[in-house]
N, C-alpha and C positions, 0 to 999 in steps of 0.2 A: 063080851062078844063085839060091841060095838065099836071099842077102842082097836079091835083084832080089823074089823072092818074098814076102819077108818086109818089104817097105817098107810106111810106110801111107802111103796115098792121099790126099791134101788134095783133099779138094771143092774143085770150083772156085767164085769166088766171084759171087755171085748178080750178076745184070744189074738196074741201075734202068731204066725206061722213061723214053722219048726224048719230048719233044713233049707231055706234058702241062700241060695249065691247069683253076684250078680251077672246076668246076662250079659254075653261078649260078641264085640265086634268083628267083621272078616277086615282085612287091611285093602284096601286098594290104592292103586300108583296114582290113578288122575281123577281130579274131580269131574264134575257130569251134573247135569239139568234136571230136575226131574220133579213134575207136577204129585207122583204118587210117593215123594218123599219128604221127610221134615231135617232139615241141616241144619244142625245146631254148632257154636263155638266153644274148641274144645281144652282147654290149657294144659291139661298133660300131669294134673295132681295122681294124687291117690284113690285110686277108685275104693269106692265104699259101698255098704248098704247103711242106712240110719233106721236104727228100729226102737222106736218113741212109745212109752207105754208099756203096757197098761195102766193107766192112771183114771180115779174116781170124777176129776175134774179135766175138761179138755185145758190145753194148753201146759200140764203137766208129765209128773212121768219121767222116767230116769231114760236114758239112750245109750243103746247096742251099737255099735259099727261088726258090721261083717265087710273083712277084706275079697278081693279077687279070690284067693286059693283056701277062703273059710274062715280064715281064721275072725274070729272074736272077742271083742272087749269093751268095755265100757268106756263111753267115749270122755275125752279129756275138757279138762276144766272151759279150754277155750269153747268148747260145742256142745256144754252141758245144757245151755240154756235156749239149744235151738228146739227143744220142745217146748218153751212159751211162743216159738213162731207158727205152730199147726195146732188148725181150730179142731184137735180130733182128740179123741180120749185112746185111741193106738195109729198109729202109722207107720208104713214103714218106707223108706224114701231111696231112690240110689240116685247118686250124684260122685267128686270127685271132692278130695281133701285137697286146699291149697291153702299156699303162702303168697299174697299179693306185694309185688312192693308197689312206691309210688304211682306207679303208671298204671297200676292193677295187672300187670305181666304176672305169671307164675315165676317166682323164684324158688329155682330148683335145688338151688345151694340152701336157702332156710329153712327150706321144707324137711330137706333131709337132717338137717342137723336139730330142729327139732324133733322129727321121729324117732334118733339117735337117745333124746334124751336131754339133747343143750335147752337154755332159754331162748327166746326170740320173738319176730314177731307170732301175733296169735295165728291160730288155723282160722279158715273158713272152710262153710260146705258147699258147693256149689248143684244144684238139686237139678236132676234134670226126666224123673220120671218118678212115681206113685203106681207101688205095687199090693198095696193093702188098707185101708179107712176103715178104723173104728169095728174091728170085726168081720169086715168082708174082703175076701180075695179081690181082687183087678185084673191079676195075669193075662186074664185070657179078654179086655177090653180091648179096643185098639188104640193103639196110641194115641191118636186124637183126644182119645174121649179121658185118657189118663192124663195126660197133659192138661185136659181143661180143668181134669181135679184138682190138679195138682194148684193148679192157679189161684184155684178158690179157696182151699184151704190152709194156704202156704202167706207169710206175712213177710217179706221177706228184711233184713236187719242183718247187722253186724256178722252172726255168728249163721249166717246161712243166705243166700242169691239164687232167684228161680233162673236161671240157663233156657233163653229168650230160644227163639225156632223160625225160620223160616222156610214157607216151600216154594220150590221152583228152582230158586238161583243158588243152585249150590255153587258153580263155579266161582258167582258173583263175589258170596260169602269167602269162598279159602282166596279170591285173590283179597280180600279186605284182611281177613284174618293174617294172611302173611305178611300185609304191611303193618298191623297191629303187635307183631310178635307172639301172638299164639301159637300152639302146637299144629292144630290144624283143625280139621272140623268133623263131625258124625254126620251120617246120612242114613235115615231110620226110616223104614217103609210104615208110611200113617195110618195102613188099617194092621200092622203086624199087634199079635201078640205078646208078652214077655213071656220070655225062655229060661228058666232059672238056669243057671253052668253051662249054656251052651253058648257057642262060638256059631253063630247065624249070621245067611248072607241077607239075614231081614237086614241087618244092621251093618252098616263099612265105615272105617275110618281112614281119612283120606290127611295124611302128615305133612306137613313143612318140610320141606328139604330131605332129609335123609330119616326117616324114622328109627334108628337104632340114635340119633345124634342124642336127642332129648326123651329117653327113657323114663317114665314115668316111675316115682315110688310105689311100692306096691305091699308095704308092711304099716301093718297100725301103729302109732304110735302109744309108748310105756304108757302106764296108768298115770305115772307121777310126773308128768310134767308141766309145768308151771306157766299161768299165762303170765304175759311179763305188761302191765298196765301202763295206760295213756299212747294208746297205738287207736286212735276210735278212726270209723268211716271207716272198715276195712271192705265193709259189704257196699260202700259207696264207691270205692275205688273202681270195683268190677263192673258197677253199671254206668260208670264212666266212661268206662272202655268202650262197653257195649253199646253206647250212645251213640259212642265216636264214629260206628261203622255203619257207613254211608245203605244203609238198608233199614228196609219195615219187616218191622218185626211181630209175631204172632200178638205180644205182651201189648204195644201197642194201641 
């Protein structure tokens, strides 16, 4: 009896949620100011969900990508290991898939031809919200308060970059981002909720030049594709970038 008493108890492990997709942007022509929003930069990869977990030790755990229109799969070699970057025993993250070249620009041409199938440089995830920790829902926090998790729990490395926010200057931001060659920027209202599959004017995204020009990928990439080794700093490249533009930024 006493051995009965003296066991320790393993938590059970946390439940990921069933059925989600990632919440979508309205598009708007011109950017705009605005204290009750957070503009973040936006490079125009693959939008995902990253769903880390269930695992008995944080910082482990196998990872799900859920695309735009559902679809799912287990994410590829290059992004296996972005659950040793979150201190959580489940998560689940949305962000965008890219290909950085040098400068840390999206390259639209690698990207795609790795999700084809070809070798090339590695993916990165680019994280820019926290919709689940360790068992508990978020959806309905407001962004702020999911952002600050996200912060805390996220380490960020090669194979994942927390996607920096600032409020007020949004103009400030897309005319920087357009000299950076970004896509363009989001504008996410700081007390909104997430909306799983819906297309909210919580949230706008505001394009570079012609938004049909730089269409963003929108399919997972094959199971079997190969990261191609001695390509490192890829998650440095991005916050190079993000350095470079003349703004304070939340992460700061």
């Amino acid at each position: 009896m006493r051995d009965q008493l003296t066991m320790r108890l393993e938590p059970p492990l946390p439940r990921l949620p069933a059925g989600l997709r990632p919440m979508l942007a309205r598009p708007l022509a011109e950017p705009f100011d605005s204290d009750a929003h957070l503009f973040e930069p936006a490079w125009g990869g693959a939008r995902a969900l990253a769903l880390i977990g269930p695992a008995e030790v944080p910082g482990s755990g196998d990872v799900r990508l859920i695309a735009e229109d559902g679809t799912a799969g287990p994410a590829p070699i290059d992004l296996a290991g972005l659950a040793g970057r979150v201190a959580a025993r489940s998560a689940v993250l949305d962000g965008e898939i890219v290909v950085v070249d040098e400068a840390g620009k999206l390259d639209a041409d690698e990207l795609a031809r790795r999700f084809a199938g070809g070798s090339g440089r590695p993916l990165s995830y680019l994280a820019f919200d926290l919709l689940h920790l360790d068992g508990k829902s978020l959806l309905n926090l407001a962004l702020d308060k999911r952002r600050a998790l996200l912060r805390q729990v996220l380490r960020p490395g090669d194979e994942v970059v927390a996607v920096p926010g600032i409020v007020t200057e949004g103009r400030a931001l897309f005319e920087a981002v357009s000299t950076q060659g970004l896509l363009g920027i989001r504008a996410r209202q700081r007390t909104s909720p997430y909306l799983p599959g819906v297309r909210s004017r919580l949230w706008r995204s505001i394009a570079v030049g012609d938004p049909g020009a730089a269409a963003p990928v929108d399919a997972l990439p094959p199971e079997d594709v190969e990261l191609i080794a001695g390509v490192p700093d890829r998650g440095e490249r991005v916050l190079s970038l993000i350095r470079g533009l003349p703004l304070e930024f939340e992460e700061d």
